[in-house]
VEXGUSE-688219 format. One record per residue (C-alpha): residue in three letters; z, x, y. Coordinates in Angstrom, 3 decimals. Layout:
<pts>
(pt 'ALA',(Z,X,Y))
...
</pts>
This chain:
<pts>
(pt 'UNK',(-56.460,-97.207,56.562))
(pt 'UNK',(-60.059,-95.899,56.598))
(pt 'UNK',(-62.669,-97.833,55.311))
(pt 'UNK',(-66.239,-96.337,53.538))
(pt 'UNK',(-69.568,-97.562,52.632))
(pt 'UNK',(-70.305,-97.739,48.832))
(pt 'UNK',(-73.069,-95.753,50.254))
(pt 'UNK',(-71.046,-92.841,51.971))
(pt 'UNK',(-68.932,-92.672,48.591))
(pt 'UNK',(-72.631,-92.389,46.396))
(pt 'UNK',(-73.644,-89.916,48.746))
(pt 'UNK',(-70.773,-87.419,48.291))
(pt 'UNK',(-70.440,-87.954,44.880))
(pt 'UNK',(-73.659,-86.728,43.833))
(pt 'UNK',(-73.561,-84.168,46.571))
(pt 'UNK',(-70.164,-82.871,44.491))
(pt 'UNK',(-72.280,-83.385,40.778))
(pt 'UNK',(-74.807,-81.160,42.422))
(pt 'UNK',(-77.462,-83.761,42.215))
(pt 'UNK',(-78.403,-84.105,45.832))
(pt 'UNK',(-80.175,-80.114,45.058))
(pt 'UNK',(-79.501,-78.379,42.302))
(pt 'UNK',(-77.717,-75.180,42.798))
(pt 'UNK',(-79.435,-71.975,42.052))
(pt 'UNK',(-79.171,-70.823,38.558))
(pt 'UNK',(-76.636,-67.565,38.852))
(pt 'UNK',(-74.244,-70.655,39.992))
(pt 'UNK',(-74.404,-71.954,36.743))
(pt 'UNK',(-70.487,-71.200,35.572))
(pt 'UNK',(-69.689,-72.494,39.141))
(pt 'UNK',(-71.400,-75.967,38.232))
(pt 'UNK',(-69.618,-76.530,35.321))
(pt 'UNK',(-66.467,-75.748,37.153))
(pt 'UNK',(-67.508,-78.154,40.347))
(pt 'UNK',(-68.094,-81.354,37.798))
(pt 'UNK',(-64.710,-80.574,35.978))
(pt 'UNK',(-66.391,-79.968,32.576))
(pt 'UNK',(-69.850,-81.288,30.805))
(pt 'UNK',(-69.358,-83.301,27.910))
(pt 'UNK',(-70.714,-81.249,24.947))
(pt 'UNK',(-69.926,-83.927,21.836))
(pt 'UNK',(-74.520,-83.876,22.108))
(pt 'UNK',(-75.365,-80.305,22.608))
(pt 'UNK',(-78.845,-81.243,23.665))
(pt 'UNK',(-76.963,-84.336,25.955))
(pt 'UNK',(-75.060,-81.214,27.718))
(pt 'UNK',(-77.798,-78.812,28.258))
(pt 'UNK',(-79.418,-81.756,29.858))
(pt 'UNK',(-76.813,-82.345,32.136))
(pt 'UNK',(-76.535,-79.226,33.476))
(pt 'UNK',(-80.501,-79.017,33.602))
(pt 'UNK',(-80.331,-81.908,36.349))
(pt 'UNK',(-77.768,-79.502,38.414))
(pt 'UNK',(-78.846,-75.984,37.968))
(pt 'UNK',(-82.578,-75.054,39.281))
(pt 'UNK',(-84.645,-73.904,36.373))
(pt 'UNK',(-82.503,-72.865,33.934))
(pt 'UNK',(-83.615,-73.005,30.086))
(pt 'UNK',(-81.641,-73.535,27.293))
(pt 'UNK',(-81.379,-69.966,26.526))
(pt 'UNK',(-79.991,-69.556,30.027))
(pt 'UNK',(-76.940,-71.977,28.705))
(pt 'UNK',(-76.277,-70.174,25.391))
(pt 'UNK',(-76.615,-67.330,26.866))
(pt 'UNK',(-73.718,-68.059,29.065))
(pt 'UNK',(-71.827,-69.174,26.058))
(pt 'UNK',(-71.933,-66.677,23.751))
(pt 'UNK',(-73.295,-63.368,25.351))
(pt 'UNK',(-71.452,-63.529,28.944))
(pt 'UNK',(-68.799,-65.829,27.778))
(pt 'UNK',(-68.602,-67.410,31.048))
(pt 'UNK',(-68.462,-70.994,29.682))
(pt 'UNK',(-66.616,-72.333,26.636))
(pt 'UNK',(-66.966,-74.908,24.453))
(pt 'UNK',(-63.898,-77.230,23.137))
(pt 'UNK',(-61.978,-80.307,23.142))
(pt 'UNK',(-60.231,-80.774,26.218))
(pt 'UNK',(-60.552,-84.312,28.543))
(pt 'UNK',(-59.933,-87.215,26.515))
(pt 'UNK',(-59.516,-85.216,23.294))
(pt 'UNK',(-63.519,-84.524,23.360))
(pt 'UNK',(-65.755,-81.748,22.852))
(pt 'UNK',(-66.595,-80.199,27.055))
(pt 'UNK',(-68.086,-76.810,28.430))
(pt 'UNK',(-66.000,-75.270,30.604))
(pt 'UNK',(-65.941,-72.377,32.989))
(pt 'UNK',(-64.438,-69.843,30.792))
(pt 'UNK',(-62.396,-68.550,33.842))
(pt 'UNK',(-60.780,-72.092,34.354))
(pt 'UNK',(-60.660,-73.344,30.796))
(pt 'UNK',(-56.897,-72.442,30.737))
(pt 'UNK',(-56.398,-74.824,33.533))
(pt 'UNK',(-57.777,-77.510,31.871))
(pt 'UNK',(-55.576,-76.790,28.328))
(pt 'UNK',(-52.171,-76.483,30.656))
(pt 'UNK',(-52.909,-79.788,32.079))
(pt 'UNK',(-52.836,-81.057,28.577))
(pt 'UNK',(-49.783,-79.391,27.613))
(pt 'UNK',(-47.836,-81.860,29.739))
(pt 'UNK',(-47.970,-84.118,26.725))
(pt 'UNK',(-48.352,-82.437,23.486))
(pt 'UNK',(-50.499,-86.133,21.529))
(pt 'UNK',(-50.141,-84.900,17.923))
(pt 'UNK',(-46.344,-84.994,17.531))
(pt 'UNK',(-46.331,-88.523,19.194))
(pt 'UNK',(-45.328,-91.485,16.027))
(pt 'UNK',(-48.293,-93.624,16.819))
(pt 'UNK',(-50.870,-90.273,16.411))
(pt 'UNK',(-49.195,-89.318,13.591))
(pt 'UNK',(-49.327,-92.663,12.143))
(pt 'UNK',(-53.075,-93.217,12.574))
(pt 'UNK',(-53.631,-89.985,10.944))
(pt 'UNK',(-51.149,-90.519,8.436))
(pt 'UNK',(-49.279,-87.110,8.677))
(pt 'UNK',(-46.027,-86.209,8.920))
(pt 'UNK',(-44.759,-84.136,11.910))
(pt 'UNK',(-44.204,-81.304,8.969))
(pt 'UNK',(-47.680,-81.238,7.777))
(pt 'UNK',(-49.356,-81.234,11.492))
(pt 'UNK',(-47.070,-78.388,12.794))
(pt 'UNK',(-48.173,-76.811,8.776))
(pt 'UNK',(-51.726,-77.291,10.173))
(pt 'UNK',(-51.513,-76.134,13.355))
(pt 'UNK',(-49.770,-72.704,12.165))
(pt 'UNK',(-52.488,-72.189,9.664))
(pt 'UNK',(-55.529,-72.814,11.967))
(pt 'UNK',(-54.386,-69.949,14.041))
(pt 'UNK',(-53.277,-67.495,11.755))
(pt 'UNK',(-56.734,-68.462,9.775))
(pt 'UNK',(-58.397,-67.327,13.220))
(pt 'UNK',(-56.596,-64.646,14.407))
(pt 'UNK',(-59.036,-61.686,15.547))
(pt 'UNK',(-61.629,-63.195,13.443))
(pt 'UNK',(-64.470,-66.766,13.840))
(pt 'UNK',(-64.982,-68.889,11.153))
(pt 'UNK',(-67.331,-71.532,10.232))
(pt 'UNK',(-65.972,-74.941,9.236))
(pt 'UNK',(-66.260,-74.891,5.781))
(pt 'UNK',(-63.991,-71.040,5.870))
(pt 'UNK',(-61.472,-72.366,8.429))
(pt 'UNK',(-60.993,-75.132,6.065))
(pt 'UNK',(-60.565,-73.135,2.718))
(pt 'UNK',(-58.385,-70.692,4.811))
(pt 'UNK',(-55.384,-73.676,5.413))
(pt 'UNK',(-55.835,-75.280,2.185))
(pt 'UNK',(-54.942,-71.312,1.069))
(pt 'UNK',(-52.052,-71.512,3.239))
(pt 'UNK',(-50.849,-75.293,3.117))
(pt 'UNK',(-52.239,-76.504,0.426))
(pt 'UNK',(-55.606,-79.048,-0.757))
(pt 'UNK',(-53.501,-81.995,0.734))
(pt 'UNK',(-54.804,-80.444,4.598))
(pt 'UNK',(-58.265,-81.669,2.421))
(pt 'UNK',(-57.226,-85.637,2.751))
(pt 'UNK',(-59.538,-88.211,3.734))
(pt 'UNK',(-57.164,-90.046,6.601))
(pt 'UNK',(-57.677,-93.537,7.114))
(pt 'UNK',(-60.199,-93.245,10.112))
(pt 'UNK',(-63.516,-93.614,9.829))
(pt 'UNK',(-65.074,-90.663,12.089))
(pt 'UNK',(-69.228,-90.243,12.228))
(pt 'UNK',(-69.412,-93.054,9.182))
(pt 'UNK',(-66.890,-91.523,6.748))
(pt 'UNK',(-63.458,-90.880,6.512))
(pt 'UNK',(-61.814,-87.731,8.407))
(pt 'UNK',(-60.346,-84.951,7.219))
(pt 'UNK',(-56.578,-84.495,7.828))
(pt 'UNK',(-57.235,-80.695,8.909))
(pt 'UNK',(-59.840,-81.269,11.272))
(pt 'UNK',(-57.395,-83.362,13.450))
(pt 'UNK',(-55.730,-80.707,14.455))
(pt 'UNK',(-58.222,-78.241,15.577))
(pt 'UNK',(-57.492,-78.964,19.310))
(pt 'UNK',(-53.585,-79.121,19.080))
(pt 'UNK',(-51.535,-77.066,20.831))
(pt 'UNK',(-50.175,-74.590,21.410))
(pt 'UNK',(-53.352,-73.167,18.915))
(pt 'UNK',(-56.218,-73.106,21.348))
(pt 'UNK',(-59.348,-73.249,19.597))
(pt 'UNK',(-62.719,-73.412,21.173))
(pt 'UNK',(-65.905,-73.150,19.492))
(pt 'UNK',(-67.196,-69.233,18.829))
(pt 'UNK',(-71.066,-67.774,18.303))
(pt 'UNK',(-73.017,-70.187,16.022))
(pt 'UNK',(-73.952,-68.397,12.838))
(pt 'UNK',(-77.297,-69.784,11.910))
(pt 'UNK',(-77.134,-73.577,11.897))
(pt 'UNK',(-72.918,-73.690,11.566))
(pt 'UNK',(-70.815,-73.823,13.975))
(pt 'UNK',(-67.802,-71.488,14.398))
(pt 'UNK',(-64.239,-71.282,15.584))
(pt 'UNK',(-62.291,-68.941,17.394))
(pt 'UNK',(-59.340,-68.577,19.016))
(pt 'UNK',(-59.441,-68.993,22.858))
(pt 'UNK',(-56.445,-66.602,23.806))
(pt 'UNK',(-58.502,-63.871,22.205))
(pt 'UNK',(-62.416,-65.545,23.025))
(pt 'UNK',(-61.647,-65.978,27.052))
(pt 'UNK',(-61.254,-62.836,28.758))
(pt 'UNK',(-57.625,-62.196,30.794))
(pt 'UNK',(-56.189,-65.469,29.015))
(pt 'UNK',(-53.514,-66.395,31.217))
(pt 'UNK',(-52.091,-70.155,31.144))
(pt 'UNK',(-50.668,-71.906,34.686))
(pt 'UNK',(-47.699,-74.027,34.588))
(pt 'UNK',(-48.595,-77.080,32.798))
(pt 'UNK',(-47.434,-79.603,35.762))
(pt 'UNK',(-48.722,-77.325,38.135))
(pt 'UNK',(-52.223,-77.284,36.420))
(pt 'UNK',(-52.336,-81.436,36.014))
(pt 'UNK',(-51.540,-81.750,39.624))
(pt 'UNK',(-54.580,-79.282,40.117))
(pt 'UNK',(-56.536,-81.159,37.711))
(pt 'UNK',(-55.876,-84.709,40.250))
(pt 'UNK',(-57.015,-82.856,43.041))
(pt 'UNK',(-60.121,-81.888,41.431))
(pt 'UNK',(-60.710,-84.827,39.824))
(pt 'UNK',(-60.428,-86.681,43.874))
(pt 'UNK',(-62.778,-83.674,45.243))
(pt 'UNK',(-65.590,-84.687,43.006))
(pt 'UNK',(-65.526,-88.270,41.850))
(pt 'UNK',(-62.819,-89.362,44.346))
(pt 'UNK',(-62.211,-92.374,46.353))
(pt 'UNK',(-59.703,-92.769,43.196))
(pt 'UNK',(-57.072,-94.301,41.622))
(pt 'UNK',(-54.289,-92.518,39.696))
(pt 'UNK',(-55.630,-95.039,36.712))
(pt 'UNK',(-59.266,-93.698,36.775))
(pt 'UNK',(-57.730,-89.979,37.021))
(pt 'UNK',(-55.648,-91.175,33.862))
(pt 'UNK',(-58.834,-92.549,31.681))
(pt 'UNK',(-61.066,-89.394,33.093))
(pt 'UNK',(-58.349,-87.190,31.802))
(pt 'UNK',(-56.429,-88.810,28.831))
(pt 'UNK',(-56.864,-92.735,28.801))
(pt 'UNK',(-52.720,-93.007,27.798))
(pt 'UNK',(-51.638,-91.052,30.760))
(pt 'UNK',(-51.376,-93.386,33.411))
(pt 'UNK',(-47.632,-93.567,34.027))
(pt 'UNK',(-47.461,-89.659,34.288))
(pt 'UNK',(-50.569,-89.800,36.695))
(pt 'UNK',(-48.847,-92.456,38.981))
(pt 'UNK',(-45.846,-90.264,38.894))
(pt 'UNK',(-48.300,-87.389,39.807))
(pt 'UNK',(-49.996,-89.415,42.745))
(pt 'UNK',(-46.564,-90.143,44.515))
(pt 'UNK',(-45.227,-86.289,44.324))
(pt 'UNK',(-48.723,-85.334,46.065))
(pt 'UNK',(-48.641,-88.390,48.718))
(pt 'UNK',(-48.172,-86.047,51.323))
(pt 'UNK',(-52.044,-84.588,50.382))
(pt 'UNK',(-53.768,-87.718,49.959))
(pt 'UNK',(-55.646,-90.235,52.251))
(pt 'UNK',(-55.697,-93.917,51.674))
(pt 'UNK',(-59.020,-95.296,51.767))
(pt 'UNK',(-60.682,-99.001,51.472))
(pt 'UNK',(-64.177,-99.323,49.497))
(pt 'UNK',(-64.998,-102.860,49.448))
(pt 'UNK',(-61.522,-103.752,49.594))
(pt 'UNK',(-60.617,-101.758,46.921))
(pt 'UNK',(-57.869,-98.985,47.712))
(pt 'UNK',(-57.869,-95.417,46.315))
(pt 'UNK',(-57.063,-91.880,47.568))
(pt 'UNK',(-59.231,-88.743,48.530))
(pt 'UNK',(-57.707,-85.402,49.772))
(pt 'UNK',(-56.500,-85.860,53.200))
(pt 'UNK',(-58.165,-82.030,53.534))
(pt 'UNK',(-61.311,-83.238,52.774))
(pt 'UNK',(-61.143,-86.983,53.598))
(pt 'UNK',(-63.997,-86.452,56.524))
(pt 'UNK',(-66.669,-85.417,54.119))
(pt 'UNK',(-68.567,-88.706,54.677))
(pt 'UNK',(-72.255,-87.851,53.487))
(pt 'UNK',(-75.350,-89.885,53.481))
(pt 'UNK',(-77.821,-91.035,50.741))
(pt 'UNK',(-81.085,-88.729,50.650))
(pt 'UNK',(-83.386,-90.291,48.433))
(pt 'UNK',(-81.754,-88.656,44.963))
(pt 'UNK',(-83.768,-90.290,41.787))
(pt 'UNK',(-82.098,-88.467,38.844))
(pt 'UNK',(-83.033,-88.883,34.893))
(pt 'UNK',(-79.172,-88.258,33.673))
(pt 'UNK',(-78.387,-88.097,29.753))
(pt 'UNK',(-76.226,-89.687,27.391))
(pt 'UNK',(-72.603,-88.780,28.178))
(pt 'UNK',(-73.270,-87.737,31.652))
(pt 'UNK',(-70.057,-86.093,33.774))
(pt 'UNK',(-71.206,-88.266,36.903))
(pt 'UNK',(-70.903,-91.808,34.795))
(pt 'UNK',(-67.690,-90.736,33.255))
(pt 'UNK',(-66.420,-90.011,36.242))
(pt 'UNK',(-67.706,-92.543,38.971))
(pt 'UNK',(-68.003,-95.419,36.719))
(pt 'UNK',(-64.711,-95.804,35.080))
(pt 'UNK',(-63.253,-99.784,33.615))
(pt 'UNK',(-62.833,-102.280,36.334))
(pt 'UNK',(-63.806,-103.204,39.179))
(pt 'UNK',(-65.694,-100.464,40.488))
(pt 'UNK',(-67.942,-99.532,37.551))
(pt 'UNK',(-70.560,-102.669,38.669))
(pt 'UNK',(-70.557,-100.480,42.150))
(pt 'UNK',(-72.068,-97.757,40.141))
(pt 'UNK',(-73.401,-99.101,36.877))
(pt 'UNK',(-74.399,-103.220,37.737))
(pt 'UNK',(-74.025,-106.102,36.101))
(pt 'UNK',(-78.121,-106.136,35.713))
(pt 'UNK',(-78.282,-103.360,33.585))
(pt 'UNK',(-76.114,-105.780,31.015))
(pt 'UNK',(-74.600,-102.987,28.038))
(pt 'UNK',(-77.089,-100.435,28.321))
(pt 'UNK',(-75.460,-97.958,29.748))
(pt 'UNK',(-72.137,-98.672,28.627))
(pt 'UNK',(-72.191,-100.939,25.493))
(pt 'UNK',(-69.246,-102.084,22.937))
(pt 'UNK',(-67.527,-99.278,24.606))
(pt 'UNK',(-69.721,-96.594,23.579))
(pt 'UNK',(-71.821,-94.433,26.426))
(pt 'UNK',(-72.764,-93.647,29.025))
(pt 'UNK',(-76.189,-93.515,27.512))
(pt 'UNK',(-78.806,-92.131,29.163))
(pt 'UNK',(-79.696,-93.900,33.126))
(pt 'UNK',(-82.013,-93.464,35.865))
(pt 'UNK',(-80.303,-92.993,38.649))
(pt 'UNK',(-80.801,-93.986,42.170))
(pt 'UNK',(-78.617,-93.314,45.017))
(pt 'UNK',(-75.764,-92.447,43.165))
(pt 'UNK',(-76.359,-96.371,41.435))
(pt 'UNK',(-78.224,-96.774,37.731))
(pt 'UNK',(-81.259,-98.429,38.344))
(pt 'UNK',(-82.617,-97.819,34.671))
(pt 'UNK',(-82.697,-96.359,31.115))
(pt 'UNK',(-84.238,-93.698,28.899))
(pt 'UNK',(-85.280,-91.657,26.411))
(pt 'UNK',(-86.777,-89.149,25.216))
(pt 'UNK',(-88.582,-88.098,21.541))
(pt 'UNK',(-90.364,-84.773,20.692))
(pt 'UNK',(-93.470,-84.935,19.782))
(pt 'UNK',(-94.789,-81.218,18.468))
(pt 'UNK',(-95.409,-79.698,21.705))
(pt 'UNK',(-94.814,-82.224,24.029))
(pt 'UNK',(-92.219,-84.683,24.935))
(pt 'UNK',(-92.244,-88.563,25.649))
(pt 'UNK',(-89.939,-89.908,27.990))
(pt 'UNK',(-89.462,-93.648,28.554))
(pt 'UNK',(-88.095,-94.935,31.552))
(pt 'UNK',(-87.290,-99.071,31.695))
(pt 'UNK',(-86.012,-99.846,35.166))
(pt 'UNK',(-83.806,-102.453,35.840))
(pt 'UNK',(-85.774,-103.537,38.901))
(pt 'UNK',(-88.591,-102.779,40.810))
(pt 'UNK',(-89.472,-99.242,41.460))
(pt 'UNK',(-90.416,-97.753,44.991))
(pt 'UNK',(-93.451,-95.894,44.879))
(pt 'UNK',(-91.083,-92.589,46.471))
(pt 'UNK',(-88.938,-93.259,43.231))
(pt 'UNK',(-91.891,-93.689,40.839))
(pt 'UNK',(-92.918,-89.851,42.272))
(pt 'UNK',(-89.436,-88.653,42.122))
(pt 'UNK',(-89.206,-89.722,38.244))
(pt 'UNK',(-92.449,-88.251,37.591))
(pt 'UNK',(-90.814,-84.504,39.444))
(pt 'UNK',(-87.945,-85.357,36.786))
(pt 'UNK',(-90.127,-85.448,34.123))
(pt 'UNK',(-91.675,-82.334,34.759))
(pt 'UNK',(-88.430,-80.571,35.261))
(pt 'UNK',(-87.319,-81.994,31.537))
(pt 'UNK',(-90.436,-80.642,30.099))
(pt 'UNK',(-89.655,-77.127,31.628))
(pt 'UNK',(-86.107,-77.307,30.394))
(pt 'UNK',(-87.399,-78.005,26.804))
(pt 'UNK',(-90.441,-75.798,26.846))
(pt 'UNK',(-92.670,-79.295,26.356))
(pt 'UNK',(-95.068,-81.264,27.724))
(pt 'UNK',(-93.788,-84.695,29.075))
(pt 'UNK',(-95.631,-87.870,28.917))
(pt 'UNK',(-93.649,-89.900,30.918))
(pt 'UNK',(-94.300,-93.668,30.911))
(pt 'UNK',(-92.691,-96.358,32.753))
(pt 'UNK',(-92.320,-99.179,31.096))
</pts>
């Protein structure tokens, strides 16, 4: 078995993020697709995300992408959350989920308290609701209440954002409904339907797009286990992603990282790049944290002990992080302030004076990004 250098695995995995250099900014769609989907919960968290990728794009560079070109979508797809996607392999991304349909399953239902009656009730009248036309919330939820009745109205018994969620809303990623988010119209948000929003909608085999999905997910965050794949993808998946890791054995590569075993593509197992020197300011929910810093024993690799629960705290995050070599060697933030922006940077240790430049060339490229100012202090 081959053995790496927590260093060699850094090195390609922000050379795979695209934040050794940023790819040029017609590459944008290509980004998105590279990283396996931005987190898009935080619009703003997003836009940033991409902004440390992509070489001076704006944010009217990403919206434009989203709703004039339609070349990336918005909706909930990896771990039931709200991601951009490449429009032209979004329906990858829903097949792989199709494998295991969550919202008929007794204990989803249960949490939600719904019946398997009223969900597949809901699910019918969110896309007849949307067919050939977007909707903001508040229409897509008077349109099934018309159909179903005001009990789709409910409060369930979860607490979502500080108050109790809505039965309908539940639903508005089920399948086999895709719904991804449409134009906004003013300050609302819309819904469409993706089979008629994505252009030549076609859906793979659903066990041939989660075994696509693996060797994706090994190509850019990978060494990996079938667990981290699991918790990257759907955190209650890890039996069928076992499964999934023994019918592709004949593609993988054992490797050892600090005595830890985990697989990479055996067609791509030589890619063993060095650390150049990459000081990044990444945002809150950032793709590379999700996926490089997963539960157990690696995360400290990545995210360490040092940096205590500021990253990833009461298991909420990742929150925003300096990062340094592929390992978080700080936090952040940012606040507007009229025409300029102040970011705050507390390291966790002592800064170089290479990385103290490098944060100041990040702050710079923020303040483009937002059309601000920054006043960048370290703290």
């Amino acid at each position: 078995m081959r053995s790496l250098q927590w260093e060699q695995v850094h090195a390609r995995r922000l050379a795979r993020n695209h934040l050794r250099e940023r790819a040029p900014r017609e590459r944008l769609a290509d980004v998105v697709r590279d990283v396996g989907g931005v987190q898009a919960q935080v619009a703003a968290a997003s836009e940033l995300a991409l902004a440390a990728r992509v070489e001076s794009i704006t944010r009217a560079d990403v919206r434009a992408a989203l709703w004039d070109r339609r070349e990336l979508v918005k909706a909930w797809t990896l771990r039931g959350t709200l991601h951009l996607h490449a429009a032209a392999d979004f329906p990858l991304w829903i097949a792989a989920r199709r494998t295991s349909v969550y919202w008929r399953e007794p204990r989803w239902l249960e949490t939600f308290a719904l019946t398997i009656d009223e969900a597949e009730a809901i699910v019918a009248a969110i896309g007849d609701a949307l067919d050939g036309r977007a909707l903001t919330r508040q229409e897509l939820g008077d349109e099934v209440a018309a159909r179903v009745g005001e009990w789709a109205r409910r409060e369930t018994p979860v607490i979502q954002f500080g108050k109790p969620g809505v039965t309908w809303h539940q639903l508005l990623g089920a399948e086999p409904v895709t719904v991804c988010q449409g134009p906004p119209r003013g300050r609302n948000v819309t819904f469409v339907r993706a089979d008629q929003w994505v252009p030549g909608w076609h859906e793979p085999d659903p066990a041939s797009a989660l075994a696509e999905a693996f060797r994706r997910y090994l190509a850019t965050y990978g060494p990996a286990t079938p667990d981290e794949f699991a918790h990257w993808l759907y955190p209650r998946r890890r039996g069928e992603a076992r499964r999934l890791a023994d019918e592709l054995a004949g593609e993988l590569e054992p490797v050892e990282v600090d005595g830890r075993h985990s697989w990479l593509l055996a067609s791509d197992a030589d890619a063993e790049e060095r650390t150049a020197g990459t000081v990044r300011l990444l945002p809150d929910y950032d793709c590379y944290l999700i996926g490089a810093a997963p539960p157990g024993r690696q995360r400290e690799a990545v995210v360490p002990a040092a940096t205590g629960n500021r990253v990833f705290g009461g298991g909420a995050g990742p929150f925003a992080a300096v990062v340094v070599d592929g390992t978080v060697a700080g936090a952040w933030k940012r606040r507007a302030r009229g025409k300029r922006v102040a970011i705050r940077v507390e390291p966790f240790r002592r800064l170089t004076t290479f990385e103290r430049r490098k944060l100041h060339e990040e702050a710079r490229r923020i303040g483009e990004f937002l059309g601000a100012e920054p006043d960048l202090e370290i703290a």
